[in-house]
C-alpha positions as CSV (number, residue, x, y, z in Angstrom):
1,X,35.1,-10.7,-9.4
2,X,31.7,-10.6,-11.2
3,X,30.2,-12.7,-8.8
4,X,31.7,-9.8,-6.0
5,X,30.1,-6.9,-8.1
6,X,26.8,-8.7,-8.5
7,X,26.4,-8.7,-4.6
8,X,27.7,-5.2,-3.9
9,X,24.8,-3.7,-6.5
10,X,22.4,-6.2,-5.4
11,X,22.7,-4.0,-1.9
12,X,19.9,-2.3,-0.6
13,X,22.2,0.2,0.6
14,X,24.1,0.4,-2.9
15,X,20.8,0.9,-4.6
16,X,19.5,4.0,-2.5
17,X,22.9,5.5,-3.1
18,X,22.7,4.6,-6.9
19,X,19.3,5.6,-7.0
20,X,20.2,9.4,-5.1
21,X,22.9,10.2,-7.5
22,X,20.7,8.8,-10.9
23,X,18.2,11.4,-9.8
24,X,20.7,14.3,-9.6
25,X,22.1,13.3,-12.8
26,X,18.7,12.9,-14.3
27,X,17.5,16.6,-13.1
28,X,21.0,18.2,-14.7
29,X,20.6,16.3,-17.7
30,X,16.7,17.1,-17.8
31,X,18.2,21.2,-16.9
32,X,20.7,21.2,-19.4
33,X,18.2,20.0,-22.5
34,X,15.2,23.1,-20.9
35,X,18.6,25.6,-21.3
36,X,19.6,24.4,-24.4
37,X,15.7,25.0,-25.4
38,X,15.8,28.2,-23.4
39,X,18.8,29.3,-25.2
40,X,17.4,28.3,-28.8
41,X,13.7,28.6,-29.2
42,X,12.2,31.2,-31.2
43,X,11.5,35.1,-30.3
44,X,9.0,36.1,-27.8
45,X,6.7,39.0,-27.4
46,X,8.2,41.4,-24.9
47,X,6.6,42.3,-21.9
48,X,4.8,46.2,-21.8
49,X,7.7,46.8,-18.6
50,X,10.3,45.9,-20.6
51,X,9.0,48.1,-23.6
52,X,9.1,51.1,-21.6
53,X,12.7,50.9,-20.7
54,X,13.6,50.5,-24.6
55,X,11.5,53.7,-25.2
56,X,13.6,54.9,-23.0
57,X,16.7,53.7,-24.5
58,X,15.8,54.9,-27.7
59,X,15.5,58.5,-26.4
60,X,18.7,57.9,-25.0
61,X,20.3,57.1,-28.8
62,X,19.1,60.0,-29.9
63,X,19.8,62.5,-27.3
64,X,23.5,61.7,-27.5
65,X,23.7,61.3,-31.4
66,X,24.4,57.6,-31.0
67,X,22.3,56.7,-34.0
68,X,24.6,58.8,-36.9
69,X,27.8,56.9,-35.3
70,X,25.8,53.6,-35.7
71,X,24.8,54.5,-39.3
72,X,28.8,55.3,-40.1
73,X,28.8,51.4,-39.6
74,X,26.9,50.6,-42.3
75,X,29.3,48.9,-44.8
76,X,31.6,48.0,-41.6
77,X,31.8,45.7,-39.2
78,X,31.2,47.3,-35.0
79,X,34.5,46.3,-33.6
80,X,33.8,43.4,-30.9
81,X,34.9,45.0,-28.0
82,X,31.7,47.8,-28.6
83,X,29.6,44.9,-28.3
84,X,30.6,44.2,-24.8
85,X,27.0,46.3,-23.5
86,X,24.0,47.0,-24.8
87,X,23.8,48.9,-28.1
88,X,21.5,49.7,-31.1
89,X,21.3,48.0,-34.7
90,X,19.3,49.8,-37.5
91,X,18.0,48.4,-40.1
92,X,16.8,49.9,-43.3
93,X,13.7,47.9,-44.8
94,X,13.8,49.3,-48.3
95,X,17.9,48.8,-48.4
96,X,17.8,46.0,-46.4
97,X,20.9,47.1,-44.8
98,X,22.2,46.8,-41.6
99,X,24.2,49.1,-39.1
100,X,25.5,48.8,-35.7
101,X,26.5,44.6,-35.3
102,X,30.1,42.5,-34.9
103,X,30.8,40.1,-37.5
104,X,29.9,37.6,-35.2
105,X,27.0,38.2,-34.1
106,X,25.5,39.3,-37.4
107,X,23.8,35.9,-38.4
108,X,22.0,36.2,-35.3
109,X,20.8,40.0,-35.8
110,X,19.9,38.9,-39.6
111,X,18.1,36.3,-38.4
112,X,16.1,37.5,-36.0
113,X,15.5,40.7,-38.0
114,X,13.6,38.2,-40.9
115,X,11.8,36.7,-38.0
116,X,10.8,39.4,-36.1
117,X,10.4,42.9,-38.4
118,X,6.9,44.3,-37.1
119,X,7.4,47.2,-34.9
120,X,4.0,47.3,-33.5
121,X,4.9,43.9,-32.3
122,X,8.6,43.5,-30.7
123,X,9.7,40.5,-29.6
124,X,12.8,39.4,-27.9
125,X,14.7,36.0,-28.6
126,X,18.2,34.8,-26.6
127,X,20.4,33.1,-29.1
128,X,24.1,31.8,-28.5
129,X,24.2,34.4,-25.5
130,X,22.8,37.3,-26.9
131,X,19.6,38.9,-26.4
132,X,18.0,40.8,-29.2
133,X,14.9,43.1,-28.9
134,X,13.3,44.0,-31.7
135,X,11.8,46.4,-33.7
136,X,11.3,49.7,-33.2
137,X,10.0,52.1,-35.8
138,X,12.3,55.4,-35.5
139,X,12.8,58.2,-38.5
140,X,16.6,59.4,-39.3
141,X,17.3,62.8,-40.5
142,X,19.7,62.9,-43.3
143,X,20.7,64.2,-46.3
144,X,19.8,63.4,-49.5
145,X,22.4,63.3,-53.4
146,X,20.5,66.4,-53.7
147,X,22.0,68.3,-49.8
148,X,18.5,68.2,-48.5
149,X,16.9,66.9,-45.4
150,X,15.2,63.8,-45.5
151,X,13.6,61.5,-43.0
152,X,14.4,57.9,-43.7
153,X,12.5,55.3,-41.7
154,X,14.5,52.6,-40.0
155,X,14.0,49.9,-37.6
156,X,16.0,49.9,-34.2
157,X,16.8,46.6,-32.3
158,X,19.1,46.5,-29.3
159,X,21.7,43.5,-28.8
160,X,23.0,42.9,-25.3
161,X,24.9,39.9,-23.9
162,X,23.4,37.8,-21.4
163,X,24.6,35.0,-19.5
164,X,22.5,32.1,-20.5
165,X,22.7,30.1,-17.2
166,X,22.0,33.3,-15.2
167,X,18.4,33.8,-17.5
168,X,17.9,30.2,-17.5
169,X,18.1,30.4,-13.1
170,X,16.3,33.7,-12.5
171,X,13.5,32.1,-15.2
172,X,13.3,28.9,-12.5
173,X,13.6,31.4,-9.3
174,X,10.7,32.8,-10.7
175,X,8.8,29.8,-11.6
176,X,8.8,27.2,-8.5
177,X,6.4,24.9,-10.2
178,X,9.1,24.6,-12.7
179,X,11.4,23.2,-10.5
180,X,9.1,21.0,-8.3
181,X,8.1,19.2,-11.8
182,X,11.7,19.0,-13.3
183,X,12.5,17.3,-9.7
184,X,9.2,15.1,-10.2
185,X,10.1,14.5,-14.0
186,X,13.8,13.3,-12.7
187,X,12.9,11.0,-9.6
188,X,9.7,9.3,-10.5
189,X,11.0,6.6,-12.7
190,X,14.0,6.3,-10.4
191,X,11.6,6.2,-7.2
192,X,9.3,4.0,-9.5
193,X,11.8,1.1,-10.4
194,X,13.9,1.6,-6.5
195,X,9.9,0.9,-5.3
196,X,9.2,-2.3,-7.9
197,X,12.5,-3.6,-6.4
198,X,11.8,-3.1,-2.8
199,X,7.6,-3.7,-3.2
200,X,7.8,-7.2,-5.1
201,X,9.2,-8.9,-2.2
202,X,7.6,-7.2,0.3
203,X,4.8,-8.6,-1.0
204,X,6.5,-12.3,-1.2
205,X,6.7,-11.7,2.5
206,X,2.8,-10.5,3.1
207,X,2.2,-13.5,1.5
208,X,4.3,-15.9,2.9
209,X,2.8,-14.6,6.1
210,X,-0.4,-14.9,5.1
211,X,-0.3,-18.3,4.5
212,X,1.4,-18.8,7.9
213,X,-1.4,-17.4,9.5
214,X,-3.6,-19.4,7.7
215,X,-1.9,-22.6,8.8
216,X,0.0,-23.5,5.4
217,X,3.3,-23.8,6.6
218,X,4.9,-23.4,2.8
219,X,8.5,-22.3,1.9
220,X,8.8,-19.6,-0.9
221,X,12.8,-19.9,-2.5
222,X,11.8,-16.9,-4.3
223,X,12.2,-14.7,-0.7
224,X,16.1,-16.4,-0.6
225,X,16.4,-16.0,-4.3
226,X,14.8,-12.2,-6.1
227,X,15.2,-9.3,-4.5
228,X,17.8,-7.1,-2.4
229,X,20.5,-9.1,-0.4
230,X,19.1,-7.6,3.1
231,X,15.5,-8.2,2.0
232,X,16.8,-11.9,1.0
233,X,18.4,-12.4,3.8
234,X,14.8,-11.9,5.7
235,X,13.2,-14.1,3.3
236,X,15.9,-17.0,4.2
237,X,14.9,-16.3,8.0
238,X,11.3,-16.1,7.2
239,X,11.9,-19.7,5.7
240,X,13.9,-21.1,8.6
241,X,11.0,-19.9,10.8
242,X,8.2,-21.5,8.7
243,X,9.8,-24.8,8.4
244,X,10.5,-24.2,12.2
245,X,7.1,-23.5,13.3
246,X,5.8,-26.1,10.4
247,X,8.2,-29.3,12.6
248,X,7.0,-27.6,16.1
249,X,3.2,-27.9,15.2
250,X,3.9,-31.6,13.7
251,X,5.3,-32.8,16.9
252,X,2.8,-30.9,18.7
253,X,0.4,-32.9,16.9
254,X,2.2,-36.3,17.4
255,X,2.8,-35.2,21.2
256,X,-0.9,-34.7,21.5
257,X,-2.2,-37.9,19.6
258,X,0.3,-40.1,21.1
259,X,-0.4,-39.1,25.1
260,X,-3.9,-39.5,24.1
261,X,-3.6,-42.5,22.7
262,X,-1.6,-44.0,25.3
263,X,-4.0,-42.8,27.8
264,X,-6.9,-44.8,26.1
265,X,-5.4,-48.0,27.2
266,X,-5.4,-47.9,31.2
267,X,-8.7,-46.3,30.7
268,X,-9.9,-49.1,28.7
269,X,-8.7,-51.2,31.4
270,X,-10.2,-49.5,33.9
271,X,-13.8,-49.2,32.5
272,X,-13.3,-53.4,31.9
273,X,-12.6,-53.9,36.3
274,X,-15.4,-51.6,36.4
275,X,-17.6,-53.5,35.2
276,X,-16.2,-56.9,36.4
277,X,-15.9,-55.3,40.6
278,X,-20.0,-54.4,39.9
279,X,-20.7,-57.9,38.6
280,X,-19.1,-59.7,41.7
281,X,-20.1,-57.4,44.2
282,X,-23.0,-55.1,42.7
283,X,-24.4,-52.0,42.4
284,X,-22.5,-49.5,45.3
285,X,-21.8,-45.8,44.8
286,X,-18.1,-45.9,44.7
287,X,-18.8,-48.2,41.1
288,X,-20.8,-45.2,39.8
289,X,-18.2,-42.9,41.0
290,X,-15.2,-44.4,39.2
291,X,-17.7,-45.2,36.0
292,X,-19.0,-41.7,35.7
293,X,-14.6,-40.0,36.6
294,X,-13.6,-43.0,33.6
295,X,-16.1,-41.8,31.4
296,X,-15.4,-38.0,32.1
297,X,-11.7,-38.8,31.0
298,X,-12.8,-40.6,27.6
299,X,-14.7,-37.9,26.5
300,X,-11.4,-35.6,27.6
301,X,-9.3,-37.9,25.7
302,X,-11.9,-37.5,22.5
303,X,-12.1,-33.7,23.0
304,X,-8.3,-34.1,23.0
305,X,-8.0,-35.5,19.6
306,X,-10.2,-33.9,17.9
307,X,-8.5,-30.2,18.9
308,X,-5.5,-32.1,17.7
309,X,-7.6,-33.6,14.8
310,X,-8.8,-29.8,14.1
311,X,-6.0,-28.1,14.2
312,X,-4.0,-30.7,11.3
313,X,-7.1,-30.5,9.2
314,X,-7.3,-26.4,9.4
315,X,-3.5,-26.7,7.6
316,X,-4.2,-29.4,4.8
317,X,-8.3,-28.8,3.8
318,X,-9.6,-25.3,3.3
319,X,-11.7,-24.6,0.1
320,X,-14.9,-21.6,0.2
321,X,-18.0,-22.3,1.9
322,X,-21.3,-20.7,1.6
323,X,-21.9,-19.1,4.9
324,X,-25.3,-20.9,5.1
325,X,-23.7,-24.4,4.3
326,X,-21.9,-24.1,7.9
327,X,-25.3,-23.7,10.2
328,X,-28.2,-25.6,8.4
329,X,-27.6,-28.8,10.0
330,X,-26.1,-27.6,13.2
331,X,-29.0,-25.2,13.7
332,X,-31.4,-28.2,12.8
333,X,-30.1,-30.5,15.3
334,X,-30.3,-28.1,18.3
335,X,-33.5,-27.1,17.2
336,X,-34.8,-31.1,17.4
337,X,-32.5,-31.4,20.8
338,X,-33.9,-28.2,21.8
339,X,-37.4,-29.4,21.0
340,X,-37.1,-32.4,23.4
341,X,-35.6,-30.7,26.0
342,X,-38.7,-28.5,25.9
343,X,-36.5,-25.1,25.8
344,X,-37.4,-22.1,23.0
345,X,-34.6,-22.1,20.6
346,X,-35.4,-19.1,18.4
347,X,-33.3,-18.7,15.0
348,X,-33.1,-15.5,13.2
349,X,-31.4,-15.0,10.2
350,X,-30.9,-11.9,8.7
351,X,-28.3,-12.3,6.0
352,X,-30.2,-11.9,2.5
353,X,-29.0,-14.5,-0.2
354,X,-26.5,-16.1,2.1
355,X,-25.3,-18.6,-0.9
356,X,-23.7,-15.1,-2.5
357,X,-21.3,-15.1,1.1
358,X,-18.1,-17.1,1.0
359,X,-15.9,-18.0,3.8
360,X,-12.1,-20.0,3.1
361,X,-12.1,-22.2,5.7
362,X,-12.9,-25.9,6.6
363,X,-16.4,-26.9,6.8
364,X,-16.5,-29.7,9.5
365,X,-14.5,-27.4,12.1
366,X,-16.6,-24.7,11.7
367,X,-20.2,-26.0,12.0
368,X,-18.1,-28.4,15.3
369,X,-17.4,-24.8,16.9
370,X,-21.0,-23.6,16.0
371,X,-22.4,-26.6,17.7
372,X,-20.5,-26.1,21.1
373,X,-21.4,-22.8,21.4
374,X,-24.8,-24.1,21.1
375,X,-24.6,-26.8,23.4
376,X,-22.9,-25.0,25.9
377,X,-26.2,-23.0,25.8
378,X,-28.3,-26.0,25.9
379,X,-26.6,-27.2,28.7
380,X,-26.5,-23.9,30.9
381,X,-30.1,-22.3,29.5
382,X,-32.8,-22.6,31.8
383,X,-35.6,-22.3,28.7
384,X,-34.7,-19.8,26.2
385,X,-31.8,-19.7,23.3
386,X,-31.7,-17.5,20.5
387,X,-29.0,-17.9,17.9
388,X,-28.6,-14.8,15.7
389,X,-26.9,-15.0,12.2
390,X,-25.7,-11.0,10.2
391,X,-23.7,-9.2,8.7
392,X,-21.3,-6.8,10.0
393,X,-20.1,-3.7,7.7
394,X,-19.8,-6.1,4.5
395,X,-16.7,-8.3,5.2
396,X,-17.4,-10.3,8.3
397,X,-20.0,-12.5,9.6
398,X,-20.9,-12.7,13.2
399,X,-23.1,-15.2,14.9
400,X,-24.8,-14.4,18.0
401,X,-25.8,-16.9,20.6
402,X,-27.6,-16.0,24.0
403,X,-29.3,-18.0,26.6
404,X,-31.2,-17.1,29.8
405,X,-29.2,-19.4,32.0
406,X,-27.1,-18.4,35.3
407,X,-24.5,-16.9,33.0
408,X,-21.3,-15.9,34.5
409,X,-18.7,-13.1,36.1
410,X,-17.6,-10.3,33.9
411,X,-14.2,-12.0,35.3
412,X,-14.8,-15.2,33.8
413,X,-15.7,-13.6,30.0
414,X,-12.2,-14.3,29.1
415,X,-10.9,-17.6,31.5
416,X,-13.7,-19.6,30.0
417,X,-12.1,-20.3,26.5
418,X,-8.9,-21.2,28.0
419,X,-8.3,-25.5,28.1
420,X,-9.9,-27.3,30.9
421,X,-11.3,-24.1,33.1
422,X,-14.2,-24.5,34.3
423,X,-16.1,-22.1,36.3
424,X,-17.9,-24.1,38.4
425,X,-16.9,-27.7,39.8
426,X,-20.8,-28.7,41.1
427,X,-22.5,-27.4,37.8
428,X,-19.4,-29.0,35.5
429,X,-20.0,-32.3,37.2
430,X,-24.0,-32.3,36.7
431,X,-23.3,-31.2,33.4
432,X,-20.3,-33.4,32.4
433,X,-18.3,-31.0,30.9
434,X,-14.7,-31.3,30.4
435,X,-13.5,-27.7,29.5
436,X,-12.6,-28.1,26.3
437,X,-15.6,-27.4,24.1
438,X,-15.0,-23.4,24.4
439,X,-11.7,-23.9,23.6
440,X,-12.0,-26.0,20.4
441,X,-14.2,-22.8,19.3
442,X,-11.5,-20.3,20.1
443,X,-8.8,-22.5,18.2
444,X,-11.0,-23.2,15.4
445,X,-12.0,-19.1,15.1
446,X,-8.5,-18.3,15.2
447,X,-7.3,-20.8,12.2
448,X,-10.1,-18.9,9.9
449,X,-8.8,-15.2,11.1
450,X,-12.2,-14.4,13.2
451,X,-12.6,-13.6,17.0
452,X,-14.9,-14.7,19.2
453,X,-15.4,-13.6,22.9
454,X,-18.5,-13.7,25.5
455,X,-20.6,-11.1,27.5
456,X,-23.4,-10.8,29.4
457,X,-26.7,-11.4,27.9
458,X,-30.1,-9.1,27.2
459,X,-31.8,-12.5,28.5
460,X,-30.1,-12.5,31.7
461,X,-27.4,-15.4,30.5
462,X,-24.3,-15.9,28.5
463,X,-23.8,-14.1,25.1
464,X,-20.9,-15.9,22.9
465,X,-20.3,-13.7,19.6
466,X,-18.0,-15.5,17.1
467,X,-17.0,-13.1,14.0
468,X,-15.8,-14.4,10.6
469,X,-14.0,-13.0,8.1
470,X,-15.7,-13.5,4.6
471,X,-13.6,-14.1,1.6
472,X,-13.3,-11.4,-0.8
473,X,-13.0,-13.4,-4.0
474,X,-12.8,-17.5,-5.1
């Protein structure tokens, strides 16, 4: 039974519904305490429009003698059902008597009549659903022990019922603002702990995906075990598919070593009858032939392993890099090859303190793509390279390599990164390419969340950009 209940309310779609009605609740209950306030706080001043219409009903008591009646209820009690409306209280300062109220709703006229008793300054005050307005200054004619006129001062308040809920919604018709913030009040811790419940594992899941994009095929039991049942119930997917994709790659891996390892042992022995057909029957041109195709396919079967070798060592070995630790000795050796070759291999750097620039990656597959991007220039240039390192915006690092070789086709921009393409049979065989050098770059930029593509270059050649995310923190 427990175990029943603690599924049902750990329900997305039972926690929406709880959290809807805990708002409304919390905005009455929040309502209710501003009327009880409304209904018991202390007297106000009363509005100048307001004023006028007592003036008014003060001419009004006297015109039709109201006030004498009033005073005849001076020792008495006004029955109850006189103080259905509005009427008039008097209230004599020096006698401190007073005239005109119901036994119960005296406290509240005595009351307010010691808090309120300047009649250049009348308030008004709602109290257990009355409203009392309060004082006036007025002068009653009467007659003295003695039979003659005298004017006696008195103060005047008027006591009307008043439905409190009625003041209390007019008061919030009349004030929006006092609604929108009662409503905000009510639903922001609600809305607050309903977005801590959804938030914390949507950010399990950011990161969990994070780390899959990163090549770090880890399991989190906290998706299948915190959280919402729906939202848990993606986390146990979101599991299934890491260790999925986490035994895909592996065998990927094993597929790709093992073939190539397995193909290192006919060409072994074929590289061995090489060599023993040209010692029995010499130097012909079919001999070169099969020894240049047999060494063509070693260095496929090496370019082979070491994607395979790259893309193992991306998952297990990442730690932050300074951005310059990943070029000086690539950029050194293709300046020295460079040099021999007698090309101009110009280097610009324009990133100030590069040691202060991080990137989380693996060193040894980084500086490899840097150097096939630059020895695919070597190879194609016909005697200019210039390798470009900057900054883009302040988050990403992009390193710029053109030559002023042959170049290729717009078409081509995209076709040349992809395994074993080669644009051009003739030049791939003078060159002794096998395709894959491109593509190591492309797999290698991808594993560190970068992008690198080609175009044409201002030299005439081939321009290959590769961009790099920096890390924002160690």
């Amino acid at each position: 039974m427990l175990s029943f209940f603690y599924r049902r309310i750990n329900r997305l779609s039972f926690q929406l519904l709880a959290s809807f009605w805990l708002v409304i609740f919390t905005t009455l209950s929040i309502t209710f305490v501003l009327l009880h306030f409304l209904d018991s706080h202390g007297p106000e001043k009363l509005e100048s429009e307001e004023l006028r219409t007592y003036h008014k009903q003060i001419l009004s008591v006297y015109r039709t003698n109201q006030i004498y009646r009033i005073l005849g209820f001076a020792k008495n009690s006004l029955p109850t059902e006189e103080t259905s409306d509005l009427h008039a209280v008097l209230f004599n300062p020096d006698t401190k008597e007073i005239a005109g109220t119901s036994a119960d709703e005296y406290p509240d006229v005595q009351n307010f009549i010691f808090r309120s008793n300047d009649f250049s300054n009348p308030m008004v005050q709602v109290v257990n659903e009355r409203r009392i307005v309060g004082p006036f200054s007025v002068n009653v004619n009467l007659i003295n022990e003695h039979n003659e006129p005298k004017d006696v001062a008195y103060l005047m308040y008027f006591v009307s019922p008043v439905d409190t809920h009625l003041v209390f919604l007019s008061y919030l018709f009349a004030h929006p603002f006092l609604v929108m913030l009662i409503i905000a009040l009510a639903s922001t811790p609600v809305l607050l702990l309903l977005a801590w419940r959804i938030g914390i594992p949507i950010t399990r899941f950011r990161q969990a995906a994070e780390l899959v994009s990163l090549g770090q095929f880890v399991t989190n039991p906290d998706l299948e075990n915190k959280g919402p049942i729906e939202l848990r119930q993606v986390g146990k997917s979101l599991n299934h598919m890491t260790t999925s994709l986490a035994e895909l790659l592996d065998t990927h891996q094993r597929l790709v070593s093992s073939i190539s390892h397995e193909l290192r042992t006919p060409l072994t022995r074929l590289q061995l009858a090489v060599a023993l057909l040209r010692r029995r029957v010499g130097e012909y041109p079919e001999t070169k032939r099969i020894e240049m195709e047999s060494e063509r396919l070693d260095k496929m079967i090496n370019d082979l392993l070491l994607l395979s070798r790259n893309q193992l060592r991306l998952q297990l070995e990442r730690d932050y890099l300074t951005v310059d630790s990943i070029w000086n000795e690539v950029i050194e050796d293709a300046e020295f090859e460079a040099e021999h070759r007698k090309i101009d291999f110009t280097f610009i750097q324009l990133i100030k303190h590069p040691e202060r620039y991080l990137i989380l990656g693996d060193k040894e597959a980084l500086a490899s793509a840097l150097e096939n991007i630059l020895r695919n220039a070597l190879k194609y240039t016909n005697n200019k390279i210039v390798a470009l390192m900057t900054l883009k915006k302040s988050d990403l690092m992009m390193i710029i390599v053109d030559d002023n070789g042959a170049g290729v086709s717009e078409q081509e921009y995209e076709r040349i990164f992809k395994p074993f393409y080669r644009v051009d049979e003739a030049r791939t065989r003078t060159t002794g390419g096998t395709g894959l050098g491109l593509a190591i770059v492309v797999n290698t930029v991808q594993q560190h969340q970068g992008r690198v593509w080609a175009e044409k270059s201002p030299f005439g050649g081939l321009r290959i950009v590769m961009e790099l995310p920096l890390a924002t923190e160690k």
